[in-house]
C-alpha positions, 0 to 999 in steps of 0.5 A, spaced: 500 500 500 502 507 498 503 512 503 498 516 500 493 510 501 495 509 507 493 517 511 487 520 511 481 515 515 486 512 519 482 514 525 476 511 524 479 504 522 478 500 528 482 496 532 484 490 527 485 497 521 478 495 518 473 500 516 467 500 521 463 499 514 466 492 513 466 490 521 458 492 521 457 486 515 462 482 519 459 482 525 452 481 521 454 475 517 456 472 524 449 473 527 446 470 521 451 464 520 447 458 522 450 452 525 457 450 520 454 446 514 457 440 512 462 438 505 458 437 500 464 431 498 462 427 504 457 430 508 461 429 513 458 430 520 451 433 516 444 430 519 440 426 515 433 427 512 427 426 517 423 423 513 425 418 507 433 418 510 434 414 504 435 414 496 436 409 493 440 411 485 441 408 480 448 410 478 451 411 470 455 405 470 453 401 464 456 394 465 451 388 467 453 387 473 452 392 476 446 393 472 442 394 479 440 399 484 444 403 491 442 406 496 445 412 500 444 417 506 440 423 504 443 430 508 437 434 510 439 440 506 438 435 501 432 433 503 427 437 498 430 437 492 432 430 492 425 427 489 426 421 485 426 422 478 432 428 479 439 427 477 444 426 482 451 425 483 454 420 488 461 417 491 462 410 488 467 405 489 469 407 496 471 400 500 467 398 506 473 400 510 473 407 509 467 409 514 467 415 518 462 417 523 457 412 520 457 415 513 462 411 507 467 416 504 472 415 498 471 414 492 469 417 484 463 421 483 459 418 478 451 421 475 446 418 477 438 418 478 434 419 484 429 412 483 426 412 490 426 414 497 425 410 503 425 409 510 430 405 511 435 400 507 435 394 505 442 394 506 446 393 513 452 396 513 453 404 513 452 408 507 455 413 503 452 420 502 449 423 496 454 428 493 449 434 489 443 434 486 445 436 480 437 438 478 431 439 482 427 437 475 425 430 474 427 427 469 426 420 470 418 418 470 416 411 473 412 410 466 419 411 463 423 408 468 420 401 466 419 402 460 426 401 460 427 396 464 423 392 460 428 394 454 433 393 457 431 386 459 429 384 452 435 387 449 441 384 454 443 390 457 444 396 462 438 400 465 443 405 465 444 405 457 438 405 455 436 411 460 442 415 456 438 413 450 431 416 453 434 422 457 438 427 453 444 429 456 441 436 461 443 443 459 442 448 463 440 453 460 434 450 457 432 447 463 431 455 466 427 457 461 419 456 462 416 452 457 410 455 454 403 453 456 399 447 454 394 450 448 387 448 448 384 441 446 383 442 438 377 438 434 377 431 431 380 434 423 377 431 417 378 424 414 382 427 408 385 422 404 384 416 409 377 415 406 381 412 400 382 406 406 377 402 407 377 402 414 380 408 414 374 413 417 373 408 423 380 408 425 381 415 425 373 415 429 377 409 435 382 415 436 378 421 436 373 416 441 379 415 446 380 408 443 386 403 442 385 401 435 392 397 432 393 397 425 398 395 421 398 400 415 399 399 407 399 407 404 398 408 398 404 410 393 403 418 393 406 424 398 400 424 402 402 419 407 405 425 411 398 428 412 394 422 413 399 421 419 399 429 421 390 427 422 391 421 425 395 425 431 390 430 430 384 425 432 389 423 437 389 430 441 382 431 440 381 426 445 385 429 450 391 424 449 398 425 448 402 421 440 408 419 438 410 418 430 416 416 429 420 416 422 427 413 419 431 420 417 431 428 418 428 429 410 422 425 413 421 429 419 421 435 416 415 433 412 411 430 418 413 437 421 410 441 416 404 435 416 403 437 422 404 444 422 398 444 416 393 439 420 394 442 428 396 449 427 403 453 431 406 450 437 401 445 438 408 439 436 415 438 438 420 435 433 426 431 437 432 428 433 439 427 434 441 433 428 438 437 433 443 442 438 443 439 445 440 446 448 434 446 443 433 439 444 433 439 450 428 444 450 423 441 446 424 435 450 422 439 457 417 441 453 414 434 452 416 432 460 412 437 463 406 437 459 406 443 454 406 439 448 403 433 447 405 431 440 412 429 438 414 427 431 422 424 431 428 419 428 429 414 433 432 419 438 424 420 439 422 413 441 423 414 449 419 421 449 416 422 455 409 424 452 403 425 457 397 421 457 400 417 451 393 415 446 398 413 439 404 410 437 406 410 430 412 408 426 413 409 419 418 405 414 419 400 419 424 396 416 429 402 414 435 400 417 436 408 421 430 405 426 435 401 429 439 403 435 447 403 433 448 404 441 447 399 446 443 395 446 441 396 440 434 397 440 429 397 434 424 403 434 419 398 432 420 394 438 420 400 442 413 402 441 410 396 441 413 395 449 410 402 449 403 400 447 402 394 451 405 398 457 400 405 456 395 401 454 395 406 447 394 406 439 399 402 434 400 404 428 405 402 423 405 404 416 409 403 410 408 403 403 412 396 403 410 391 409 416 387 413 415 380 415 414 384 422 408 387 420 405 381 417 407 377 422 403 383 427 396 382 423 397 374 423 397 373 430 391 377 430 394 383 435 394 388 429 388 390 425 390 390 416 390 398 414 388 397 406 386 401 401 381 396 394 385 394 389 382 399 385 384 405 389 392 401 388 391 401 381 389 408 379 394 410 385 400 406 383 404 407 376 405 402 371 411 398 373 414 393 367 420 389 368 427 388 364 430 380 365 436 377 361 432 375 356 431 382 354 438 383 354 440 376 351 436 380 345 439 386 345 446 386 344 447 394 344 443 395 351 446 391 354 453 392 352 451 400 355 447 397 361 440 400 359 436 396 355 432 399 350 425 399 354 429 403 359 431 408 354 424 409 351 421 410 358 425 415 359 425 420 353 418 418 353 417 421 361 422 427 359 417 429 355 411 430 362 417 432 367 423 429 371 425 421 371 428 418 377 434 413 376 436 409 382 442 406 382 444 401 388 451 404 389 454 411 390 460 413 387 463 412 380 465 404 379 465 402 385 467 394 383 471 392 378 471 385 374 475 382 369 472 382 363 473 375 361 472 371 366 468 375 371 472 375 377 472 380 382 478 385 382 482 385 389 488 389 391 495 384 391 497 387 397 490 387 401 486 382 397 480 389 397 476 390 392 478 395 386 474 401 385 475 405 379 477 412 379 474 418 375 480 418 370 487 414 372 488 406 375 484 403 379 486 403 386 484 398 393 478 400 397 481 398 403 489 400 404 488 405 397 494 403 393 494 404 385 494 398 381 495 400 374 499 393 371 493 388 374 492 382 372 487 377 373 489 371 376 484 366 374 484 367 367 490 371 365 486 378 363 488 385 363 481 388 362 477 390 367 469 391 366 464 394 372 461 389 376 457 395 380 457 402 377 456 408 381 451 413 382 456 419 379 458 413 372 451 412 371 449 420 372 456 421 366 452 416 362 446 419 361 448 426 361 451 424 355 445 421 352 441 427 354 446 432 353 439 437 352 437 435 359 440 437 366 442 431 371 441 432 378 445 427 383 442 425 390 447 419 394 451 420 400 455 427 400 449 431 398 442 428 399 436 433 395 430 434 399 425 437 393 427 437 386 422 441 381 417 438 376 421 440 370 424 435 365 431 433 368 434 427 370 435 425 378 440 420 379 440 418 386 441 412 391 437 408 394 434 412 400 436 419 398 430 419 392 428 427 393 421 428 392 419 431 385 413 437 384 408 433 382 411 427 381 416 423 377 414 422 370 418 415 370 423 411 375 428 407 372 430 402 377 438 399 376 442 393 377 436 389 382 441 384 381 445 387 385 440 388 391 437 381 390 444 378 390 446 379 397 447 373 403 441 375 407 435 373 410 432 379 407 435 381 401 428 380 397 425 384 402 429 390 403 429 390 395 422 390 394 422 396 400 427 400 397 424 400 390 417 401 392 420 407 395 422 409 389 416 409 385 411 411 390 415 418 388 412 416 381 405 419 378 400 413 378 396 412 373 390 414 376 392 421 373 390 420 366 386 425 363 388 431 367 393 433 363 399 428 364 400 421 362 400 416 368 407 414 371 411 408 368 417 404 372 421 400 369 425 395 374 433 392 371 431 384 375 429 377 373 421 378 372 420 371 374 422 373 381 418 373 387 420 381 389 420 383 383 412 380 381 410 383 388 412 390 386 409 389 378 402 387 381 403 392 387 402 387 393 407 388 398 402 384 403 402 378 399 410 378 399 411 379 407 405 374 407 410 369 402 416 370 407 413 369 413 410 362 412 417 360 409 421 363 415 415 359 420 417 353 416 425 354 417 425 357 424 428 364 422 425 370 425 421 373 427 417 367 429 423 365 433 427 369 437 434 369 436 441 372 438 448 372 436 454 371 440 461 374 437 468 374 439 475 370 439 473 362 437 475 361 446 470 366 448 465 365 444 465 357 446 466 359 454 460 364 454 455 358 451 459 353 455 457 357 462 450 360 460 444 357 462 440 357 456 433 354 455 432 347 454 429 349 447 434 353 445 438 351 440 445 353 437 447 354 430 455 355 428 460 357 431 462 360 424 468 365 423 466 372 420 470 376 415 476 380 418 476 387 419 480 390 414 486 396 417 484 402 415 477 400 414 471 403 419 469 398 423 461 396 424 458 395 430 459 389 433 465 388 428 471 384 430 477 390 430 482 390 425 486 384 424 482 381 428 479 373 427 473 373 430 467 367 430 459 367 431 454 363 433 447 364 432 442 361 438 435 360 437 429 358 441 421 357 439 416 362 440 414 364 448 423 362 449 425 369 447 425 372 455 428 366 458 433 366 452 436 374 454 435 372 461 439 367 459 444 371 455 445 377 461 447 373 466 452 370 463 454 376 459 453 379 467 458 375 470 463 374 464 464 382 465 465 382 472 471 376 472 474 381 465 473 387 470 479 382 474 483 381 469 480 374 467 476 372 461 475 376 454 469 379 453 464 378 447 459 381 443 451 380 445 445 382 440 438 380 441 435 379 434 441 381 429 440 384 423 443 380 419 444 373 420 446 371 412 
């Protein structure tokens, strides 16, 4: 301190040099100090809560054999913001050594939720106590709470996983902000296009009435399909009930969102999906926790939202791949909102223009109703669909060499004089595979044994680890020519660019997906999925190389191509259009017509498939008439987890068979073995009603696998309740 700081009010500083200002409020903060509160790290010393002195938490520790709640000592400045539902944090890990004045301390804190408050634990010795509230908001209802628990018991694992997929991560920001108050019950809105079904009236009517009507729902080809979802939410809400409609992809939210908006009005909806930001997110989901919205459209993130009074369920496109959770467990939205219906007692509905064997098997057994529209509504709806087999090709020797058969070319220049075509092409890229030209067998990389891919212009390179190879050969025959086994999305847009040179080209795949295109003539080469959705209506839709889809070792390969083709030519005019100024819609589809997917896309009876596949998978004993799992690690783990489990009497395993090794450099899929690695899987089946023995079964064993691999003892491996693919 400087001399001329330190003169001037010495004399009315008091004995300890302080002015009298700062020892009054020194003297006031002592007289208002209460009794000296405790730590907040161990509460040390600290009196518990009166009433309900125990918590019992379930803490953030996603591993099975610790799936399981603990109970701590409540301190009494806790004790009204410690209600269950609400986020806390917690010391675990401490030894039952480390006791101070009855309470147990040590350990790392850890979050958690507050599940239940009690008189007393069942737990004799001494308990640690709670370490923060992190928030006074519950987050965590009873209804959400056990839905999942039953997922995580179907899907083998961790109540603690499932809740980081149903509770958003808090921010802090969006929990201080109010959510707007709940708008008025609006009215029943018309029927619309639901008349077009033949029960399409009467289900709207159930929902209206506060029933729980279950259908499975075949749409008709058209955009339409968001708006009659939008109304069937719409008589939901005007039974004072809350609903949940969940789609594949953030192109598909965007057009119920806009539904909805149409049907319901402003504010009357909340959209929740994994793109969002954390705040908004969060945000929107208080919103639906506290009861200020009570309509929810999302991705799959949407499929624990904690909607109020939930009256209707909804999926749509059920078998898209994006419905299936890649974080453990790994649970399908599908099965999600069936628990979810069985649990709140409410609606179902589970539409699609195509229909998985799911879907059938929901109708067969008598738990779902059919949701269909007449065959002549189908057919003025549909476009005319015509098929390209090998016969066609054998007799046009020219097409075949350019890969477009000359029915192919005549319905596009045909359609590009009514608007734009689509052209769906299974692969993304340029030429994404490569073959040799006389024998057919596939080009690999001699340093990776990778598949060749061809470039733009240059050498073909390796797929896997990128090295070039311009002096290939090919070992089988001797050949130095290369021909394309699968051309990509870019190839095939260069192609008909210089067919219709006159004619714009637009490309929809992976790196740049278009939402809308106009309905001007123009040529939309897009990959499946990623089809935009045309003004109007495409004119006509080319579906390439269906030997490519069809081809593929899995049990749904037939399915998924039907589902990935009926989603492109939904997109086309039907031909109920005729006479209004433009001539109905044509596809034509690149695949054997004698095909069982390729007859039930030309005759538009996805039904008919489904039904098909579903009687031939009873026969064999393939899901979903069965229930099965996958068990996957080295060949030592794989067999030590099947010795040790107790599976059903009726279960029966199928292999051990190795998987494909994970090549270095190459992402890795989930449930993959890492890079270099030699890993072996077993598939294990049991009959109808065996599936909730079956995963207990399998947690158990998976449970106390994990905790001898906690010790430094066994390899773990990898568990999944109803794999996707199973060959």
């Amino acid at each position: 301190m400087s001399s001329e700081n330190g003169q001037g009010s010495g004399g009315d500083r008091g004995a300890d040099g302080a002015p009298p200002e700062q020892l009054a409020l020194i003297r006031e903060s002592v007289r208002q100090a209460k009794v000296p509160r405790a730590k907040p790290r161990t509460w040390r010393g600290a009196a518990l809560a009166e009433d309900l002195p125990v918590a019992r938490v379930l803490v953030d520790k996603g591993v099975l054999h610790l799936d399981r709640y603990f109970d701590y000592a409540v301190p009494e400045e806790l004790d009204a913001e410690a209600q269950p539902g609400v986020r806390v944090r917690v010391r675990f890990g401490a030894g039952r050594h480390r006791v101070r004045d009855g309470r147990r301390e040590g350990g790392g804190l850890i979050d958690g939720f507050l599940v239940a408050r009690l008189a007393e634990s069942d737990y004799s010795g001494p308990l640690a106590a709670l370490a923060q509230v992190v928030s006074p908001e519950v987050v965590l209802s009873e209804q959400l709470l056990s839905l999942a628990r039953a997922v995580a018991d179907r899907y083998v694992g961790s109540l603690a996983d499932v809740l980081q997929l149903a509770v958003p991560p808090r921010n802090a920001r969006a929990e201080k902000s109010a959510s707007p108050a709940a708008p008025p019950v609006a009215g029943v809105p018309d029927a619309g296009s639901w008349g077009r079904y033949e029960r399409g009236g009467a289900f709207l009517e159930a929902l209206a009435t506060g029933g729980a009507p279950r259908a499975v729902w075949n749409a008709l080809p058209g955009p339409q399909w968001s708006e009659e979802l939008a109304r069937a939410v719409g008589a939901t809400l005007a039974s004072g009930r809350g609903a949940l409609v969940v789609v594949p992809d953030g192109r598909a939210v965007a057009r119920v969102d806009a539904a909805l908006t149409s049907v319901l009005g402003e504010g009357r909806h909340a959209v929740l999906t994994a793109d969002a930001g954390p705040e908004k997110r969060y945000r929107e989901w208080l919103a639906v926790r506290r009861g200020a919205v009570r309509a929810v459209v999302g991705t799959r993130a949407a499929m624990f939202a904690p909607v109020r009074d939930l009256g209707l369920v909804a999926i749509w496109d059920d078998g898209d791949d994006s419905h299936s959770e890649p974080h453990a467990p790994q649970p399908h939205a599908r099965e999600v909102l069936l628990l979810r219906a069985a649990q709140d007692k409410c609606a179902f509905l589970l539409g699609s223009w195509s229909c998985t064997v799911e879907a059938a098997q929901l109708v067969e057994s008598g738990w779902a109703r059919p949701l269909v529209a007449g065959r002549d509504q189908v057919r003025g709806a549909a476009p005319l669909v015509r098929t390209v087999g090998d016969g066609d090709f054998a007799r046009d020797e020219a097409a075949r060499a350019a890969r477009l058969p000359t029915l192919a070319w005549q319905a596009v220049r045909e359609g590009l004089k009514h608007g734009p075509v689509l052209v769906q092409v299974p692969r993304r890229g340029y030429v994404p595979r490569l073959a040799c030209a006389r024998c057919r067998e596939p080009a690999r990389c001699r340093h990776c044994v990778g598949p060749l891919e061809a470039r733009d212009a240059g050498a073909p390179w390796c797929a896997w680890c990128g090295r070039e190879e311009p002096g290939w050969h090919c070992p089988e025959c001797g050949g130095f020519r290369l021909r394309a086994q699968v051309v990509g999305a870019r190839r095939t847009a260069e192609e008909l660019g210089r067919a219709f040179p006159a004619v714009p080209v637009r490309t929809s795949g992976r790196e740049h997906v278009l939402d809308t295109v106009p309905g001007t003539p123009a040529l939309v080469v897009s990959t499946p999925g990623a089809e935009p959705v045309a003004d109007g209506g495409y004119a006509a839709a080319l579906l390439l190389d269906g030997w490519a889809m069809l081809g593929r070792p899995d049990l749904r390969a037939g399915e998924d191509a039907l589902r990935r083709w009926m989603a492109a030519a939904a997109l086309v005019r039907g031909q109920g259009v005729r006479g209004e100024g433009a001539p109905g819609g044509t596809v034509v589809v690149v695949a054997e017509p004698t095909l069982r997917p390729v007859q039930a896309l030309v005759r538009w009876d996805p039904v008919g498939h489904a039904v098909r596949e579903l009687a031939e998978r009873a026969e064999l004993g393939f899901p979903p008439v069965s229930r099965m799992a996958s068990v996957a690690g080295t060949a030592e783990a794989v067999a030590g987890f099947l010795a040790g489990a107790e599976l059903p009497g009726d279960a029966e395993v199928l292999g051990p068979v190795p998987l494909p090794v994970t090549a270095a450099g190459r992402p890795r899929r989930t449930g993959a073995p890492p890079p270099g690695e030699q890993w072996e899987r077993a598939l294990v089946r049991v009959p109808p009603g065996s599936g909730a023995a079956l995963a207990a079964a399998l947690k158990a064993a998976q449970a106390a696998r994990m905790a001898r691999a906690g010790r430094g003892g066994e390899e773990g491996v990898w568990v999944r309740i109803d794999p996707p693919d199973i060959g």
